[in-house]
C-alpha positions in Angstrom: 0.0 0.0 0.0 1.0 3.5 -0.6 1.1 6.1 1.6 0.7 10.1 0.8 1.4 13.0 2.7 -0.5 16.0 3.3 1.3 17.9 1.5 1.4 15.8 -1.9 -2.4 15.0 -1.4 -3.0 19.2 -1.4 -0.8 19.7 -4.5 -2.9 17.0 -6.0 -6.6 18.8 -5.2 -4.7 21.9 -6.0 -3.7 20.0 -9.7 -7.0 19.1 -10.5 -5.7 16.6 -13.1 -5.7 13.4 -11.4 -9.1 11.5 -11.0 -8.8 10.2 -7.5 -11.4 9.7 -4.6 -10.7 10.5 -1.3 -12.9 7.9 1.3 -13.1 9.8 4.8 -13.7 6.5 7.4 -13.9 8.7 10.9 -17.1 8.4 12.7 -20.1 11.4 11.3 -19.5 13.4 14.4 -15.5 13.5 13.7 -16.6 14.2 10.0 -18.7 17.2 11.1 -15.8 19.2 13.1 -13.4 19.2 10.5 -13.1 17.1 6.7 -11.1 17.9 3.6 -13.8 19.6 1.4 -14.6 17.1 -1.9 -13.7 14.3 0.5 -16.8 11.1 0.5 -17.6 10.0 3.9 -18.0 6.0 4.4 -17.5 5.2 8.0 -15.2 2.3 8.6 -18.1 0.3 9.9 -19.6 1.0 5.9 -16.9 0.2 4.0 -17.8 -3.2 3.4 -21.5 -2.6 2.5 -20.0 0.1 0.1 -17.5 -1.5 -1.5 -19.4 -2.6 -4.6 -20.3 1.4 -5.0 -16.8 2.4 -5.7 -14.5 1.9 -8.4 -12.0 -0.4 -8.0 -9.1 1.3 -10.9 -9.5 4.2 -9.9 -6.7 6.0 -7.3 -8.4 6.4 -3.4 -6.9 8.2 -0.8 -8.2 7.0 2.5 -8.5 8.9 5.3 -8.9 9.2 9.3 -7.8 11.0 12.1 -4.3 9.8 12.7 -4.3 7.2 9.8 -4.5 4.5 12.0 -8.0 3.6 10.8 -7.3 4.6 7.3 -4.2 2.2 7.1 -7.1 -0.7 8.2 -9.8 0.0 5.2 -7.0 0.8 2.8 -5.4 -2.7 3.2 -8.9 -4.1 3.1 -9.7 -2.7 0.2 -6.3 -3.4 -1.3 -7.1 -6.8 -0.8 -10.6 -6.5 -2.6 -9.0 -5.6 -5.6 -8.8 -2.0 -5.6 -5.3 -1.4 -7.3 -4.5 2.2 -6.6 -5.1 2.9 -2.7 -3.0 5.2 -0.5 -3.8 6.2 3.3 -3.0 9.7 4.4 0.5 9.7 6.8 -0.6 11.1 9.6 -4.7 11.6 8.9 -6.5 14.5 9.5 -4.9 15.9 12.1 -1.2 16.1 10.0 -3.5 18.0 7.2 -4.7 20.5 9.4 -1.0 21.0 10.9 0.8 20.8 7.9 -1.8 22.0 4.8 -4.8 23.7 6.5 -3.9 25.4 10.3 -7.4 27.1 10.1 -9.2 23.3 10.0 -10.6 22.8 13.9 -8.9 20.3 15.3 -10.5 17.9 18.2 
């Protein structure tokens, strides 16, 4: 699995080239304080229910707090044969510190 860092994912959004999907897996209430605007919000608990809705080729970014969770659905969905997954070093919280200090952080 790959892994990408704040700062690559925001020059990627910034790019606007690359087709990718980022999958934010925190819990709603987490998902309401803060989330990387365009991001899609499956909860971990979801992803397996909503595999079938995403597209396998095409490059996801997963996401969570600290990337701990993020690390756990993007191996799983490596595994179901999704061939372009990265998780976010250091989650949410690294993107509001390193890309975005205005994002509330809990």
């Amino acid at each position: 699995m790959e892994t990408i860092t704040p700062s690559e994912l925001k020059a990627y959004l910034d790019e606007g080239k690359r087709k990718f999907l980022v999958i934010d897996v925190r819990e709603p209430w987490e998902y309401k304080v803060c989330h990387i605007e365009g991001s899609r919000h499956i909860p971990m608990a979801q992803i397996a229910a909503s595999k079938d809705k995403l597209q396998p080729d095409v490059e996801t970014v997963v996401i969570c707090h600290h990337g701990t969770r993020s690390f756990q659905v993007a191996n799983y969905l490596e595994q179901s044969g999704f061939s372009r997954v990265s998780n976010l070093e250091g989650g949410i919280d690294a993107w509001a510190r390193e890309v975005d200090p205005d994002m509330p952080q809990y």
